[in-house]
N, C-alpha and C positions, 0 to 999 in steps of 0.2 A: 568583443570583450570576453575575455574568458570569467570560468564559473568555479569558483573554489567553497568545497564542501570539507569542514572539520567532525569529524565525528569523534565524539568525547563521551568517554565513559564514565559513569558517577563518580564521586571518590568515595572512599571504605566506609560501608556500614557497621552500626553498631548491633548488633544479636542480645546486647543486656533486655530485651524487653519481650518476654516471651509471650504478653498477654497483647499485643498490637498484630494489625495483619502486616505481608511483607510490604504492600504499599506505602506502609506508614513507617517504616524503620528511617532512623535517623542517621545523621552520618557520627561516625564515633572519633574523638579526637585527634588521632592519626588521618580519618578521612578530611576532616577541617584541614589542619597542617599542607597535607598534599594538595587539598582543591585550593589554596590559598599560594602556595611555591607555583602550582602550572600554570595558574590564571597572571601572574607576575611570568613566569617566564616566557608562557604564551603573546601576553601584550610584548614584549620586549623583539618581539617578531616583527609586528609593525603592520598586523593583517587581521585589524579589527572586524568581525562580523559585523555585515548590515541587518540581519537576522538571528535570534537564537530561538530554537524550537527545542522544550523539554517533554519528556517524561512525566508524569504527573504524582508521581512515586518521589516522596518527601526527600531521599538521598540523591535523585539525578536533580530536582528541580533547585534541592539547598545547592546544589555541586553548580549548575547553571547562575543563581542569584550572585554566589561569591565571584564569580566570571565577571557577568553584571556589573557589580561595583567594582572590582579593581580595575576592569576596564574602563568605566567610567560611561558604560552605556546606556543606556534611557531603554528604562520600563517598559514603552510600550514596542520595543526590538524584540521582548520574550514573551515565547506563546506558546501555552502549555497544549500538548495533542497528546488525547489519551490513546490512540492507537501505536504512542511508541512505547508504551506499557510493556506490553504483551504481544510487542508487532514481532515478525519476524523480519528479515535480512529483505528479502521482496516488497512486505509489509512500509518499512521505511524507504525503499527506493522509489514506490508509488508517491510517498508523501514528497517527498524530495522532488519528483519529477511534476510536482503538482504548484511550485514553488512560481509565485510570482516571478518574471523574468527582469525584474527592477530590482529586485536584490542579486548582486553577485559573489556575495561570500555570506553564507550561514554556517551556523555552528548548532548541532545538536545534539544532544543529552539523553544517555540512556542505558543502557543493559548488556551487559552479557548473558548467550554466547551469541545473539544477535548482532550486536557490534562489531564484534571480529569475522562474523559473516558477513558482513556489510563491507567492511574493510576489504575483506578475501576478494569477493567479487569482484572490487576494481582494480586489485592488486596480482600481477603476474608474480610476486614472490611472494609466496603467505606467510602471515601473523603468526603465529601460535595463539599466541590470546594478547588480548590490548588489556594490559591489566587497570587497576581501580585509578581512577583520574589519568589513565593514559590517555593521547589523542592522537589520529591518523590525519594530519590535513593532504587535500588530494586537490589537486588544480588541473583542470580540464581546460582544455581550448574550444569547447563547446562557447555557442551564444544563447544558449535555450536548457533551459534545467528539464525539459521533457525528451532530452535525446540521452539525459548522462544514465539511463541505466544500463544502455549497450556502448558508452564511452571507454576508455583507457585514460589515465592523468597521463597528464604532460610529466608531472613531478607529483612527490611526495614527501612526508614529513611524517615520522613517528617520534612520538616525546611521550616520556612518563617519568615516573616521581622518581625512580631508582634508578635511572638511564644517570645522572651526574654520578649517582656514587659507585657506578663500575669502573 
């Protein structure tokens, strides 16, 4: 069975709060709007995660919860790991490779410019940046989430919030 890994970037923070640390910033109107259109467009994919792993950082874990429910998936799918805080591109491929082999599609939430480091490495065409609520899904023919950090996807999938209005 192959192993399909989405990596999703928060959607847009808000900066109105200068007395909060960056952990705690909120998503700002705009970031709602977007994490709400790609968690709908996302579903309409028809490649529900059997896991969602976030960020413990208020904007990726809110950006995760709205996933959550539009998709209609159960609480305890999401689980928050604080080394995707401040992990880097290596940092998240350990967690990933560390992945119960009973899940075959995760989905997880997090940061830039880690994100599109993480993206880069499995991608022979690079990103420039996965912007705010963008997602990279990447499907491997792997059977073991401990091989996919020296894999290649079979296929890929980039979507973000602005990709319909080009």
């Amino acid at each position: 069975m192959s192993k399909i890994l989405h990596i999703a970037r928060h959607a847009k923070s808000s900066w109105d709060f200068e007395e909060i640390s960056d952990i705690d910033r909120p998503l700002n109107p705009r970031g709602l709007n977007s994490a709400y259109l790609m968690a709908k467009r996302f579903g309409e994919r028809n490649v529900l995660p059997d896991l969602v792993l976030t960020s413990p950082a208020n904007r990726a874990l809110y950006t995760a919860v709205i996933f959550a429910r539009v998709l209609n998936l159960s609480w305890d799918k999401v689980v928050m790991d604080e080394k995707i805080y401040m992990g880097y591109a290596d940092d998240i491929i350990h967690i990933v490779e560390s992945i119960d082999n009973k899940h075959n599609n995760i989905m997880i939430f997090g940061h830039n410019p880690t994100f599109t480091d993480l993206a880069n490495h499995f991608l022979d065409n690079r990103i420039d940046n996965i912007p705010t609520a963008g997602i990279v899904s990447l499907t491997f023919k792997e059977n073991s989430w401990n091989t996919i950090g020296t894999a290649k996807p079979q296929k890929h999938y980039f979507d973000y919030p602005k990709r319909s209005e080009q």
